[in-house]
The first five atom37 places (N, CA, C, CB, O) and aatype in JSON, in Angstrom:
{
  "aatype": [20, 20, 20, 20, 20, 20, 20, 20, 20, 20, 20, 20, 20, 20, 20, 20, 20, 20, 20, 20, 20, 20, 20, 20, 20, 20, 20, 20, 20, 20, 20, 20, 20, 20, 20, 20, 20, 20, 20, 20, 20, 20, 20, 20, 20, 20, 20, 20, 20, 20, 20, 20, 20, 20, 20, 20, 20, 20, 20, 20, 20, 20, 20, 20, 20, 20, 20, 20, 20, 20, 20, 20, 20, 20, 20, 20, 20, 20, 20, 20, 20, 20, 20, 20, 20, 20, 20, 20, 20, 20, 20],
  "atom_mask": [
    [1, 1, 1, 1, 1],
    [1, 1, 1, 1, 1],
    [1, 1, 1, 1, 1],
    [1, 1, 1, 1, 1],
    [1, 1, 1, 1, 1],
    [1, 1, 1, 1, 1],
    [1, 1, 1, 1, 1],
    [1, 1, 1, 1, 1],
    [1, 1, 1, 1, 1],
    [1, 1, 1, 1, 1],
    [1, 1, 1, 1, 1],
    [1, 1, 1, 1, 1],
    [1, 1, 1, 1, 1],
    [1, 1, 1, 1, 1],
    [1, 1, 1, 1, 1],
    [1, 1, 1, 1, 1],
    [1, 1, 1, 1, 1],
    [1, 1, 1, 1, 1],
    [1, 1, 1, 1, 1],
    [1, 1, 1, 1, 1],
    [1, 1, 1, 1, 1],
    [1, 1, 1, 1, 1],
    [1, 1, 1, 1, 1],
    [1, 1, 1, 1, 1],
    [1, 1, 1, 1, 1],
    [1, 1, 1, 1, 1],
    [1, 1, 1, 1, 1],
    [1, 1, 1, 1, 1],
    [1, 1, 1, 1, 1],
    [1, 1, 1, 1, 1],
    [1, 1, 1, 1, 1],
    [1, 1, 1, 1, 1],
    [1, 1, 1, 1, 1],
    [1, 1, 1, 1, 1],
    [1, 1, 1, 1, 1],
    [1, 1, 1, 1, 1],
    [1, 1, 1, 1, 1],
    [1, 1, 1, 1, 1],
    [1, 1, 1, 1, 1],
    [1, 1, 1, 1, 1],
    [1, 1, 1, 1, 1],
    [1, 1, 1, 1, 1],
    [1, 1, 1, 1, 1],
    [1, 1, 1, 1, 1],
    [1, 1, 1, 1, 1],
    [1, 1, 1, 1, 1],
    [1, 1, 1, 1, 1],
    [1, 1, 1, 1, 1],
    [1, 1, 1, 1, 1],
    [1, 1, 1, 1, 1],
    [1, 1, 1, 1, 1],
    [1, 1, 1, 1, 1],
    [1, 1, 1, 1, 1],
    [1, 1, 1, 1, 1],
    [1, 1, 1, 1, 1],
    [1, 1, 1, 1, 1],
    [1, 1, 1, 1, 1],
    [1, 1, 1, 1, 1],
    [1, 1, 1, 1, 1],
    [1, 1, 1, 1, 1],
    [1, 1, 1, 1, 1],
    [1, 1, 1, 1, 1],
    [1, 1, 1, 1, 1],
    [1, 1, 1, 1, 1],
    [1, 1, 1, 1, 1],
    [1, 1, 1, 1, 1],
    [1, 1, 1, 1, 1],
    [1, 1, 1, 1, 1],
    [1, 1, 1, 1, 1],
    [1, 1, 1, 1, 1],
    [1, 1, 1, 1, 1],
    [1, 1, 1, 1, 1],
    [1, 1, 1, 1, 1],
    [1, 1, 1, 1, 1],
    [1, 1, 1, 1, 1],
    [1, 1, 1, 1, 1],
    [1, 1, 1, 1, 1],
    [1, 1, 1, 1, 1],
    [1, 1, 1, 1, 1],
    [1, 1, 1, 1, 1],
    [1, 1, 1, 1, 1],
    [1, 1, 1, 1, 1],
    [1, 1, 1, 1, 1],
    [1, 1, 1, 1, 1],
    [1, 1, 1, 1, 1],
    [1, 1, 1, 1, 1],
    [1, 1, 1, 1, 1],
    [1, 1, 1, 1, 1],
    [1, 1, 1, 1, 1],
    [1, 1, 1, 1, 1],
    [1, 1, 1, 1, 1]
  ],
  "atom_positions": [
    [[0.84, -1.17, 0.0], [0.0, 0.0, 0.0], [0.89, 1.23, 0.0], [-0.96, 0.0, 1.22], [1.82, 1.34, 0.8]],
    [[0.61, 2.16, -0.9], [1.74, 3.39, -0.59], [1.11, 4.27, 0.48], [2.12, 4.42, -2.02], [0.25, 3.84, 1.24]],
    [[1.76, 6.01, 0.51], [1.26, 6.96, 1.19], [-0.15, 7.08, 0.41], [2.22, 8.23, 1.26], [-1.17, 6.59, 0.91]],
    [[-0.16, 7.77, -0.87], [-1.71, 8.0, -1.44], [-2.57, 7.36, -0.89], [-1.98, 7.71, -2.75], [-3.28, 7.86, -0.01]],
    [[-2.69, 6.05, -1.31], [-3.62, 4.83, -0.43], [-4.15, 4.68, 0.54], [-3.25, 3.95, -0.15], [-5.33, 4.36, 0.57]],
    [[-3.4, 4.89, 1.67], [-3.09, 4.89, 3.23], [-4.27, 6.26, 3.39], [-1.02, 5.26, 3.79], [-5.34, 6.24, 4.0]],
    [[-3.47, 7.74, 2.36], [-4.68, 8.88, 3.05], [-5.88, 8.52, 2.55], [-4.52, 10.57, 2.67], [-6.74, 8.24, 3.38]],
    [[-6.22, 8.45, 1.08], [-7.59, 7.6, 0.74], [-8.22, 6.98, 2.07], [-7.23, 6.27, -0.36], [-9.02, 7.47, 2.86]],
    [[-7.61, 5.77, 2.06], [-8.27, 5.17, 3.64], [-8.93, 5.9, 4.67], [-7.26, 4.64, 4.49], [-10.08, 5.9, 5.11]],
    [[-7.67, 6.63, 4.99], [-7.76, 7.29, 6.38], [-8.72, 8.22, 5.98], [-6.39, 7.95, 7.06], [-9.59, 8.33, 6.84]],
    [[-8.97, 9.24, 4.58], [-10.07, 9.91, 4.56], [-11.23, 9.32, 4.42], [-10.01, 10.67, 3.79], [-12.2, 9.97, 4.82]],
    [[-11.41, 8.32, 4.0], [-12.93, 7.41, 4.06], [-13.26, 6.92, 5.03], [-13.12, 6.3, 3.32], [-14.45, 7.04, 5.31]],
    [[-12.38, 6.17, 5.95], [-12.6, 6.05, 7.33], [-13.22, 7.27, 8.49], [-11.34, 5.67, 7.69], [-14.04, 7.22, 9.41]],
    [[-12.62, 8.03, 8.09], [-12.57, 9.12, 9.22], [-13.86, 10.16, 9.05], [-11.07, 10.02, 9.1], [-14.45, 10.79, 9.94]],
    [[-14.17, 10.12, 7.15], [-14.82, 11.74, 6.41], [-14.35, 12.72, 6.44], [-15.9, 12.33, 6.8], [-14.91, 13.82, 6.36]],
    [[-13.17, 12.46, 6.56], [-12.32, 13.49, 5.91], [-11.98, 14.06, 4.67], [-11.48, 13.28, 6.13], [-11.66, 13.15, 3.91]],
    [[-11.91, 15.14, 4.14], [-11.42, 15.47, 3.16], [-9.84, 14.94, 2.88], [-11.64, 16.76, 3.21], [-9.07, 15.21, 3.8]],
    [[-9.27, 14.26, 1.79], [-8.34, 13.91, 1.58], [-6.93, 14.74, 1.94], [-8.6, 13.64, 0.53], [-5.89, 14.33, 2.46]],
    [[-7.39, 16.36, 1.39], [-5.97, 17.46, 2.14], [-6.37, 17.52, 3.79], [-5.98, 19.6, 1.38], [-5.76, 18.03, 4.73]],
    [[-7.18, 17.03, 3.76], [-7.4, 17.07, 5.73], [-6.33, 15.58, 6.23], [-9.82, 16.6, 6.41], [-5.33, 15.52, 6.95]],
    [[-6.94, 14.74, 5.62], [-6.13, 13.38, 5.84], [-4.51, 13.35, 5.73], [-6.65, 12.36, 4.74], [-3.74, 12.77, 6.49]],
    [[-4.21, 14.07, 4.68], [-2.81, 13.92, 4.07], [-2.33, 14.94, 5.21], [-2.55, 14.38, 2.24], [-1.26, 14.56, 5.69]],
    [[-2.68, 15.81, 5.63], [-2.43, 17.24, 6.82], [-1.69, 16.35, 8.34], [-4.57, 18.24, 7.41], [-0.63, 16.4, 8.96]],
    [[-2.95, 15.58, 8.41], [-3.0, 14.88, 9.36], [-1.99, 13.56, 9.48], [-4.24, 14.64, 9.38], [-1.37, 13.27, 10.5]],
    [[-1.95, 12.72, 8.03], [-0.55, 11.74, 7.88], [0.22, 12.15, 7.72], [-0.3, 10.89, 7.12], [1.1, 11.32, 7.53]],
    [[0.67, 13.48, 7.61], [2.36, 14.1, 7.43], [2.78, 14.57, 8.73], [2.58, 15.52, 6.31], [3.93, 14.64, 9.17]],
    [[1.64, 14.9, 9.33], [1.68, 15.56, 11.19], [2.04, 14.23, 12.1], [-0.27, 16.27, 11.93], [2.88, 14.31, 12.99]],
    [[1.35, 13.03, 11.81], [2.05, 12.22, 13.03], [2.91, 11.91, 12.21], [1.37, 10.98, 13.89], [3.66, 11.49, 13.1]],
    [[3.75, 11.66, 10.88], [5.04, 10.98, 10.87], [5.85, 12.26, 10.94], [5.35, 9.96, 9.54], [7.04, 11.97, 10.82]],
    [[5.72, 13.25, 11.04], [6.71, 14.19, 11.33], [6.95, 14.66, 12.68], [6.49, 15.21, 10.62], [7.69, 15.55, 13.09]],
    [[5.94, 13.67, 13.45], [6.22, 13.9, 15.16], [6.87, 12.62, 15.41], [4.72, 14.11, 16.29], [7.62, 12.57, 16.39]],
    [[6.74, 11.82, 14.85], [7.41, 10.25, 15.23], [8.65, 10.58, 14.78], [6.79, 8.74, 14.43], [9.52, 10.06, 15.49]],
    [[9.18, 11.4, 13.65], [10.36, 11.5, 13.19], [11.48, 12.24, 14.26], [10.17, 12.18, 11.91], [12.63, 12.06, 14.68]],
    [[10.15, 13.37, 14.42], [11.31, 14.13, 15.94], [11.43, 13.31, 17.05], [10.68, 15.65, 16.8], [12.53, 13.15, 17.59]],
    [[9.99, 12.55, 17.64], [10.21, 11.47, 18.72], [11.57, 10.82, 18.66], [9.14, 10.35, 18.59], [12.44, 10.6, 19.5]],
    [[11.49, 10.64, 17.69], [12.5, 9.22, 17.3], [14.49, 9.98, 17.24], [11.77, 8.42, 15.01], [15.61, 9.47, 17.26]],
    [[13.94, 11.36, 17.17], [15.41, 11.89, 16.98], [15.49, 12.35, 18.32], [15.74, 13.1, 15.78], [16.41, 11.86, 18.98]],
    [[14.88, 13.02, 18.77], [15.0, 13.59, 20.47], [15.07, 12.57, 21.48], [13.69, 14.46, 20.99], [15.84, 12.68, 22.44]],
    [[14.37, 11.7, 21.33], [14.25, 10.16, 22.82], [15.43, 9.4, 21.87], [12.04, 8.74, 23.07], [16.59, 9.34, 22.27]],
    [[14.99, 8.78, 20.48], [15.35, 7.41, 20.11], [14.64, 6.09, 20.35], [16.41, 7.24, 20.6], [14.97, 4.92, 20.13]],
    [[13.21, 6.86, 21.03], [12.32, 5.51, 20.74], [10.77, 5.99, 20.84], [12.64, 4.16, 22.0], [10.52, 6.95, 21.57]],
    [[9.9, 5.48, 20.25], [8.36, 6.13, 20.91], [7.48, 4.11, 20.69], [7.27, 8.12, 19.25], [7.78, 3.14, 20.01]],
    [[6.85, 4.28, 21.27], [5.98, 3.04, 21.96], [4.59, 3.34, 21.46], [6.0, 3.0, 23.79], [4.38, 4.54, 21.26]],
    [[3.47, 2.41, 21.17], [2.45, 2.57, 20.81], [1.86, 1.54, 21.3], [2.36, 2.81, 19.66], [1.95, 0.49, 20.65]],
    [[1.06, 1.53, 22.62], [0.64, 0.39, 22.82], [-0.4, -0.09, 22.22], [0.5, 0.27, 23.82], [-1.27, 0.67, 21.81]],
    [[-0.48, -1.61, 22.05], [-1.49, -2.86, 20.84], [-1.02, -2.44, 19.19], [-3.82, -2.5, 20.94], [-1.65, -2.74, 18.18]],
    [[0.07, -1.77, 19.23], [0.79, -1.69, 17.54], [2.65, -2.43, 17.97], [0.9, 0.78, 16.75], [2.9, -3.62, 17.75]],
    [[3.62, -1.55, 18.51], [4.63, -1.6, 18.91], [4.97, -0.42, 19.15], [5.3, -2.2, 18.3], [4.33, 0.62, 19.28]],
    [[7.06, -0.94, 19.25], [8.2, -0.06, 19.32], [9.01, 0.2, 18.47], [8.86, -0.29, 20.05], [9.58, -0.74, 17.9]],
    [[9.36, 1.77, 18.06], [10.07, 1.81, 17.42], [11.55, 2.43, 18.08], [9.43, 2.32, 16.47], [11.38, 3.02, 19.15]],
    [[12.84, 2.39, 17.62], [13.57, 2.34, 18.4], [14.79, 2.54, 17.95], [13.4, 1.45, 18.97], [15.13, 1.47, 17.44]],
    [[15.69, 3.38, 17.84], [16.81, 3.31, 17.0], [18.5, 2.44, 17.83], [17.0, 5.11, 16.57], [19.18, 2.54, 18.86]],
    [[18.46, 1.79, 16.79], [19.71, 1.33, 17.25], [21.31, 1.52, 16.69], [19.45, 0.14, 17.23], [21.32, 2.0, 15.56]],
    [[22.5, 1.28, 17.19], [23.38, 1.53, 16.65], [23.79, 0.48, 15.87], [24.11, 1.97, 17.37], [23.26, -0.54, 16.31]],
    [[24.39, 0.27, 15.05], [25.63, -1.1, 13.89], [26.67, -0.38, 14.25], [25.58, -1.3, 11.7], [26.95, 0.81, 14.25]],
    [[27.32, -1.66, 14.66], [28.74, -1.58, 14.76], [29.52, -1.98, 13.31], [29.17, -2.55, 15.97], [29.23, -2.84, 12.49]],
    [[30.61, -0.99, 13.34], [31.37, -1.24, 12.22], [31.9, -2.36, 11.97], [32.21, -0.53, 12.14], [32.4, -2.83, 12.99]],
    [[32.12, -3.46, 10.46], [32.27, -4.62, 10.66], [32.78, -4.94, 9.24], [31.07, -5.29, 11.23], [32.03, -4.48, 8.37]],
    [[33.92, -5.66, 8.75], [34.35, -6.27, 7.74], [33.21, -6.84, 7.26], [35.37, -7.09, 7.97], [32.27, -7.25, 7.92]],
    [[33.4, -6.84, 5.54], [32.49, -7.79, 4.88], [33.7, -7.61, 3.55], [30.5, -7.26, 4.65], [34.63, -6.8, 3.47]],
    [[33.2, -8.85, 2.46], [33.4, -9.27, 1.83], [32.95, -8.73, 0.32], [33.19, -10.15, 2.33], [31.75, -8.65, 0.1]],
    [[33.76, -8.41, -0.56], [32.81, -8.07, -1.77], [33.46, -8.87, -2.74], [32.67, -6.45, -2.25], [34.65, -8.82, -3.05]],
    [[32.66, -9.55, -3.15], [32.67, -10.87, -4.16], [32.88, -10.11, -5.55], [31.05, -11.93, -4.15], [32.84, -11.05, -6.34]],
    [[33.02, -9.3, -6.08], [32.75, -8.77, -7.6], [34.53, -8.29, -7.45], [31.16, -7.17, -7.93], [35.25, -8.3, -8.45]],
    [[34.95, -7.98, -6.41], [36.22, -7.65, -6.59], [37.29, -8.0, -5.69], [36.23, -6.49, -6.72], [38.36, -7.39, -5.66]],
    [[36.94, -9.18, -4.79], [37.41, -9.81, -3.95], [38.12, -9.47, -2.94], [37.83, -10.41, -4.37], [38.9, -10.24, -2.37]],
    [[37.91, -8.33, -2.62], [38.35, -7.32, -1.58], [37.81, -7.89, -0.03], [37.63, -5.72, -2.0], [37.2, -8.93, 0.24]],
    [[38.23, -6.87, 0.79], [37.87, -7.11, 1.92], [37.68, -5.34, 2.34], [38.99, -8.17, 2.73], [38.52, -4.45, 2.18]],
    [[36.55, -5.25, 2.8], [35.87, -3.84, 3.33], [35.4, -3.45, 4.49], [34.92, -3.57, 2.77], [34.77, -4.16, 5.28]],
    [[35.72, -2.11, 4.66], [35.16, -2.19, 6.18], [34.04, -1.12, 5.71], [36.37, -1.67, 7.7], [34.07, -0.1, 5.02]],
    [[32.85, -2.0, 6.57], [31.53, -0.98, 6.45], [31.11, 0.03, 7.83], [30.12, -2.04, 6.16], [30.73, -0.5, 8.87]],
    [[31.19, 1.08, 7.74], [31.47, 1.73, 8.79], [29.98, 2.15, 9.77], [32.31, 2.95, 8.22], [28.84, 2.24, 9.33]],
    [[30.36, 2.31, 10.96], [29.25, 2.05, 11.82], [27.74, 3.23, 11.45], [29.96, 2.27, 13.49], [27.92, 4.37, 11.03]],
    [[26.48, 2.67, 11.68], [26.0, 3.44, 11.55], [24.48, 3.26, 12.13], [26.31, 3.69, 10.43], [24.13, 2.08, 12.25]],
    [[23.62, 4.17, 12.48], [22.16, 3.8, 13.07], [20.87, 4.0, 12.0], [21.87, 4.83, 14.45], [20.56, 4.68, 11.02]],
    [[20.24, 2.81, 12.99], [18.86, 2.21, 11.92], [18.1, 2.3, 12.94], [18.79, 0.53, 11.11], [18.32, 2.47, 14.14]],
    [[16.72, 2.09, 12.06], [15.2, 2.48, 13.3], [14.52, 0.78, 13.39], [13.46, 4.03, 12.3], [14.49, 0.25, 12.28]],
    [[14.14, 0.15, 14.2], [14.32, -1.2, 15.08], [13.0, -1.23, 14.91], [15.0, -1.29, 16.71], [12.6, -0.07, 15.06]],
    [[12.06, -1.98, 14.66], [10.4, -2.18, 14.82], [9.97, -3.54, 15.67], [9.66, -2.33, 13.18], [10.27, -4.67, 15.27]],
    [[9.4, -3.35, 16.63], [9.04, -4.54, 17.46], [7.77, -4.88, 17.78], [9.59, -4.49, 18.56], [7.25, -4.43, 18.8]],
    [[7.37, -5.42, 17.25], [5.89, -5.5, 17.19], [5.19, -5.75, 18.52], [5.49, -6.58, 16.27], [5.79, -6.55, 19.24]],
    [[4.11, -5.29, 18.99], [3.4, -5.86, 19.88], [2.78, -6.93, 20.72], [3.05, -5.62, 19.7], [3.05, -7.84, 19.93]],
    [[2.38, -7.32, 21.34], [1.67, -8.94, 21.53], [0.29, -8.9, 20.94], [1.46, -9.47, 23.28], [-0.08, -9.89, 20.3]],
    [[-0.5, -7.89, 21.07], [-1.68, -7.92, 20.32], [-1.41, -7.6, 19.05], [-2.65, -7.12, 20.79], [-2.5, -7.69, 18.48]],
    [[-0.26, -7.16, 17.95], [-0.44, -6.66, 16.89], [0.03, -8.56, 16.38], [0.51, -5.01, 16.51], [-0.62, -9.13, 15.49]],
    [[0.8, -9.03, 16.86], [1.27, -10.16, 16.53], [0.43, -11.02, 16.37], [2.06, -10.54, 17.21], [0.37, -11.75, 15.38]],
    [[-0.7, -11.06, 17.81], [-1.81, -12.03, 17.78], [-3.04, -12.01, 16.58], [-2.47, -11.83, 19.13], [-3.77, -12.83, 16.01]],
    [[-2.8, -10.73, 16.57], [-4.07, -10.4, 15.04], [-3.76, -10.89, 13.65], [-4.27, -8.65, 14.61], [-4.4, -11.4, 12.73]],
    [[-2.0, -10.39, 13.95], [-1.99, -11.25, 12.56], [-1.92, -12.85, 12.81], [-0.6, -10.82, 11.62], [-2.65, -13.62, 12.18]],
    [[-1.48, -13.06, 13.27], [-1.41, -14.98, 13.41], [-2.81, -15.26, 13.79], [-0.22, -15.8, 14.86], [-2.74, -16.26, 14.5]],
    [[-3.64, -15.02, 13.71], [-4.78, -15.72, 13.71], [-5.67, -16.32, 12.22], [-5.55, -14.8, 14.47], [-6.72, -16.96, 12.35]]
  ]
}
């Protein structure tokens, strides 16, 4: 499903006008984005956690030129799903 889709939804769900919807889906991912830069984690309980973590820097291998590389450390955002978001889907 992309973004378009998602506001569609959310405006048919809700009766919203679609620039109301899209207003509204750019407002919470642009608060989750600061959440996520100011804490480094925000929680949603019966969905999950999101959570940034660090990679440590680490040799790898590149097969096309048989080298050996170092990929240098860097942070990613961690998703952990819930117990109820888990249970809904496995059912």
């Amino acid at each position: 499903m992309t973004k378009t889709e998602l506001i569609t939804r959310i405006s048919n769900e809700l009766g919203l006008t679609k620039k109301e919807a899209e207003k509204n889906f750019n407002g919470i991912f642009s608060v989750i984005k600061d959440v996520l830069l100011e804490d480094g984690t925000i929680q949603i309980n019966g969905f999950g956690a999101f959570s940034i973590k660090e990679r440590s820097a680490r040799n790898c291998y590149n097969f096309r030129t048989k080298e050996s590389m170092l990929v240098p450390a860097f942070k990613t955002i961690s998703f952990k799903q819930s117990r109820t978001l888990k249970d809904l889907i496995n059912e």
